[in-house]
C-alpha positions in Angstrom: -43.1 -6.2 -38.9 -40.1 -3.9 -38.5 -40.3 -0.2 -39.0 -37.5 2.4 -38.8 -38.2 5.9 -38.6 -35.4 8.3 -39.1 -34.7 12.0 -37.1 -32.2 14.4 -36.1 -31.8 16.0 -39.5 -31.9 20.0 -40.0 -30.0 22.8 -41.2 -26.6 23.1 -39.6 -23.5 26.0 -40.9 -20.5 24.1 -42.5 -17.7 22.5 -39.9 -21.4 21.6 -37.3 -22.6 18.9 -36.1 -25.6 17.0 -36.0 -26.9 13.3 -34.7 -29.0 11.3 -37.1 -31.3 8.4 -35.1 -32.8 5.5 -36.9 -35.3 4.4 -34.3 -37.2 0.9 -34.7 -40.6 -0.4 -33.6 -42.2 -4.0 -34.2 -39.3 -6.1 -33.8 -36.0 -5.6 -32.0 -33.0 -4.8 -34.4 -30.6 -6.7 -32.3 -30.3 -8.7 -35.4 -30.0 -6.1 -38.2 -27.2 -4.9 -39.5 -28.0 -1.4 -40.7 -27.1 0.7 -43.6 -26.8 4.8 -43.6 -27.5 6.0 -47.2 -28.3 9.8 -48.5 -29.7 11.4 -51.4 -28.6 14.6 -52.5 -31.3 16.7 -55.5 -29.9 15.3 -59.1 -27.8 12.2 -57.7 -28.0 8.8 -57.2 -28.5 7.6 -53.4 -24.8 6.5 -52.1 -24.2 4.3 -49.2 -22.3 6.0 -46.7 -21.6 3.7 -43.6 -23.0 0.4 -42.1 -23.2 -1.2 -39.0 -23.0 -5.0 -38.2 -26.2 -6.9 -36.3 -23.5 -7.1 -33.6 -21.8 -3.8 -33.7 -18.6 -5.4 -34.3 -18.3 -3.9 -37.4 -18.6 -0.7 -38.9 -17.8 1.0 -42.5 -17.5 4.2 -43.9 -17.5 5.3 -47.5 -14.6 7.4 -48.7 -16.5 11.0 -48.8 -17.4 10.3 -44.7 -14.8 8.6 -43.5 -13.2 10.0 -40.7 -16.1 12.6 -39.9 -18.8 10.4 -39.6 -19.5 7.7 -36.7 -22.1 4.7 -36.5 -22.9 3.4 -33.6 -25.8 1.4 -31.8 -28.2 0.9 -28.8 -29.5 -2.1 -28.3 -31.7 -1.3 -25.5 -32.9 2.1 -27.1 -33.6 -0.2 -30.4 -31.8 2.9 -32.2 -29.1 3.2 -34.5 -27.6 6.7 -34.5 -25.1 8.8 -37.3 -23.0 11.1 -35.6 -22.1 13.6 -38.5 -19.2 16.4 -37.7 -17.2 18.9 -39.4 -20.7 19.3 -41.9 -19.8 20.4 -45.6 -22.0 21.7 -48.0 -21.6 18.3 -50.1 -23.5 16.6 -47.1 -26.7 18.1 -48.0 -28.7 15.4 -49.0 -31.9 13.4 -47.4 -30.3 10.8 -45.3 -31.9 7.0 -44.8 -31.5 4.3 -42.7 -32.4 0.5 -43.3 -31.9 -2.3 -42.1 -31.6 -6.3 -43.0 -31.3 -9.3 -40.9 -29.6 -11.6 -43.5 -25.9 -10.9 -43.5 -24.2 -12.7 -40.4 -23.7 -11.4 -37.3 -20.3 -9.6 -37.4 -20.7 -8.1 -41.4 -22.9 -5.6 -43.0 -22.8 -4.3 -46.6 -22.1 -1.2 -48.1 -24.8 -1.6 -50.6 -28.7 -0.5 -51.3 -30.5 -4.1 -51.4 -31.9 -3.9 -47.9 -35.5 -4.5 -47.2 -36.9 -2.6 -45.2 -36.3 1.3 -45.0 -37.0 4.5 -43.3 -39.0 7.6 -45.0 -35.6 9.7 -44.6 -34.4 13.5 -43.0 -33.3 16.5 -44.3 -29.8 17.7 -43.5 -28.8 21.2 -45.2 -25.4 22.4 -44.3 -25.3 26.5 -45.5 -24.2 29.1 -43.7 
């Protein structure tokens, strides 16, 4: 059974940086793609980016796009979110999950994956 636990979140002043890591234990993720999601107090959760089982293929929503990086380690079974130049709008508890179902090269910018993390804080505030 696959489990992803999630770390790296804190408080960080606006325009920082921080490293989110979605680490997994039971089963290798070589074959998930994985989805980064947050949840900010009185709002919906949002998918923010996505990485293919492969690492091909990567995607960003809008509000992260160019400020946010997805990448992967195979060998570490982790999944990390690089987050820079940190806004105040990022605050928010940030998930990962992950689902072996889409093909190799693709994942999906959407919440329907099975299995999730229990989430981290990150508060941007000066």
């Amino acid at each position: 059974q696959l489990l992803i636990v999630e770390s790296g979140g804190g408080l960080v002043e606006p325009g920082g940086s921080l490293r989110l890591s979605c680490a997994a234990s039971g089963v290798s993720l070589d074959f998930y793609a994985v989805g980064w999601f947050r949840q900010a107090p009185g709002k919906e959760r949002e998918a923010i980016s996505c990485v293919s089982s492969s690492g091909e293929s990567t995607k960003y929503a809008d509000s992260v796009k160019g400020r946010f990086t997805v990448s992967r380690d195979d060998a570490k079974n982790t999944v990390y979110l690089q987050m820079t130049s940190l806004k105040a709008e990022d605050t928010a508890v940030y998930f990962c999950a992950a689902d072996s179902s889409p093909p190799r090269s693709m994942c999906v910018m959407w919440d329907h994956y099975p299995v999730w993390g229990q989430g981290t804080q990150v508060t941007v505030s000066p």
